[in-house]
VOPAGU-2260 file (C-alpha; in pm, 1 decimal, decimal comma):
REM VOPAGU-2260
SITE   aa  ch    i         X         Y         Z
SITE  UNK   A    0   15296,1   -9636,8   23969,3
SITE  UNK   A    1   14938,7   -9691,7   24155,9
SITE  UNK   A    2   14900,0  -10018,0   23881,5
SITE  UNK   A    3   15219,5  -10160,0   24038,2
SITE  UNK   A    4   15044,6  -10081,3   24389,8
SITE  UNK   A    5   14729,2  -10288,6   24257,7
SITE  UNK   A    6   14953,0  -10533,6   24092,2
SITE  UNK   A    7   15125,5  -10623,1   24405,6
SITE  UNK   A    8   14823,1  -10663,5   24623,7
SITE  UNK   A    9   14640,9  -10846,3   24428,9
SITE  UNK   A   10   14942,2  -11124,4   24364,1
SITE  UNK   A   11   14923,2  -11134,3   24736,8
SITE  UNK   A   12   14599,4  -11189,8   24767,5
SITE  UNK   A   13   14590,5  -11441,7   24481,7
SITE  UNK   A   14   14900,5  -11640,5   24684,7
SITE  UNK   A   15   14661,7  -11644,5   25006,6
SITE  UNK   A   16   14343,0  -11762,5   24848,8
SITE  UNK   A   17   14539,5  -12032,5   24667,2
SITE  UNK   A   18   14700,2  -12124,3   25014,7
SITE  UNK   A   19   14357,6  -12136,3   25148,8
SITE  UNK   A   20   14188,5  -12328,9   24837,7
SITE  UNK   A   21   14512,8  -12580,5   24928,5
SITE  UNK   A   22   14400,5  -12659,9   25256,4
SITE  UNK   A   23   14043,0  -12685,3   25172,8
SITE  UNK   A   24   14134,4  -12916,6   24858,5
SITE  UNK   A   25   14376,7  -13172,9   25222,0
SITE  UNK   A   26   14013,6  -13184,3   25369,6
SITE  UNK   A   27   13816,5  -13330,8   25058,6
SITE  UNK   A   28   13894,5  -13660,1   24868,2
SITE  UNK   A   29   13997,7  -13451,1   24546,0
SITE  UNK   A   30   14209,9  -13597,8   24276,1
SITE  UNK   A   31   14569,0  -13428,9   24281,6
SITE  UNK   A   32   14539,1  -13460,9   23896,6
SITE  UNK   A   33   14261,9  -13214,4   23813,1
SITE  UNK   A   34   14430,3  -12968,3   23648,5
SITE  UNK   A   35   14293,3  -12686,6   23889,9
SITE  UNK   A   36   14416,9  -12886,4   24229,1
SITE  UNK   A   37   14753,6  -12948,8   24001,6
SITE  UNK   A   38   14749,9  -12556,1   23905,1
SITE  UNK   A   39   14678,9  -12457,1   24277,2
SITE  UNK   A   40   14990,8  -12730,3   24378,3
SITE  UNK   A   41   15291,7  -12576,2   24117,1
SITE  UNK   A   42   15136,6  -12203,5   24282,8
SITE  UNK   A   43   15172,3  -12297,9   24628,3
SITE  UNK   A   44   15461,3  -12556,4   24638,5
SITE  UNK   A   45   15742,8  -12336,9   24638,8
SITE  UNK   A   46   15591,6  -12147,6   24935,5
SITE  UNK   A   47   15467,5  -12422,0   25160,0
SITE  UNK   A   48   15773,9  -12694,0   25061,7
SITE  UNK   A   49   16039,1  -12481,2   25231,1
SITE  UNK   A   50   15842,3  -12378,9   25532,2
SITE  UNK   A   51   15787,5  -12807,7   25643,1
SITE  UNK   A   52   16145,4  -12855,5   25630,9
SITE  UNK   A   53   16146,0  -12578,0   25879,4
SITE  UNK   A   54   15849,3  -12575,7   26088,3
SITE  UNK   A   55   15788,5  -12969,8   26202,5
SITE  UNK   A   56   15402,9  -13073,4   26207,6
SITE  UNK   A   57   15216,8  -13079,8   26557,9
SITE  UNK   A   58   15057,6  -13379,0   26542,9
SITE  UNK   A   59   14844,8  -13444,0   26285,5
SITE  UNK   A   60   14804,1  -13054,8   26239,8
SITE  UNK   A   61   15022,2  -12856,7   25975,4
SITE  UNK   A   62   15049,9  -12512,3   26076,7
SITE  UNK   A   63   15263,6  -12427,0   25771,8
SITE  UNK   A   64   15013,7  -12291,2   25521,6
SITE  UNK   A   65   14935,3  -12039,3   25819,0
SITE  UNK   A   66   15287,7  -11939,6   25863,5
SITE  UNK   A   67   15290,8  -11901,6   25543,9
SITE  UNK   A   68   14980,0  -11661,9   25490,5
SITE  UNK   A   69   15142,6  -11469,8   25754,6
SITE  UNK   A   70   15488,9  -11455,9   25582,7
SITE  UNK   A   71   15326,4  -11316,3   25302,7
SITE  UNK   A   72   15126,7  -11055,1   25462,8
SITE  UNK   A   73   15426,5  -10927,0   25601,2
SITE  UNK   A   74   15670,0  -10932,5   25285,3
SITE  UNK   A   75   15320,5  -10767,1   25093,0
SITE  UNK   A   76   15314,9  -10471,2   25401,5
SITE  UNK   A   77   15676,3  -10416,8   25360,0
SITE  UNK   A   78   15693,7  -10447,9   24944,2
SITE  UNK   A   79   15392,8  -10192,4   24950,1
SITE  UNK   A   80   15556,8   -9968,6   25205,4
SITE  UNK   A   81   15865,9   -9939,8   25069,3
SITE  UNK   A   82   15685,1   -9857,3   24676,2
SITE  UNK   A   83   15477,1   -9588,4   24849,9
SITE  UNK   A   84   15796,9   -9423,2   25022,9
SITE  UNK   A   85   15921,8   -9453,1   24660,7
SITE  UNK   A   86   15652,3   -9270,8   24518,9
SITE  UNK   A   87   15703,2   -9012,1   24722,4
C-alpha cells in the first residue's frame, strides 16, 4: 500500500505545481493555445472555476489559486491520514 501513499502525494503535488505554473503563465503574455498552457488549463479548471464563484476577487488580486493550494493540502493530509490508519 506504500505505492498508493506515493501515488497520492505526488498527484498532490503535481495539482499544486500546476496551480502555481497557472499563475505564473496570468503574469506573462503566453498564448492560451500552447498545448502546455492548454494542458495546465483542463488540469486546473475544475479546481480554480468553482472556488471564483465562491470566493469574489479583491481588487485586481485573485486569491483563489491560494485557497485552492490550501484546499488541497488539507484534503492530501486527511486522504494520507486516513490510508495510514488503514494500513494499520
Amino acid at each position: 500500500m506504500s505505492w498508493l501513499y506515493t501515488f497520492i502525494d505526488l498527484l498532490f503535488y503535481a495539482l499544486n505545481l500546476a496551480i502555481l505554473v497557472r499563475v505564473i503563465v496570468s503574469w506573462l503574455n503566453v498564448s492560451p493555445y500552447n498545448p502546455l498552457i492548454s494542458f495546465i488549463y483542463q488540469i486546473t479548471d475544475p479546481i480554480i472555476l468553482p472556488l471564483r464563484r465562491i470566493i469574489p476577487p479583491l481588487g485586481m488580486i485573485d486569491i483563489t489559486p491560494i485557497i485552492a493550494i490550501l484546499l488541497l493540502s488539507i484534503i492530501r493530509q486527511i486522504l494520507l491520514t486516513l490510508l495510514m490508519a488503514a494500513l494499520r
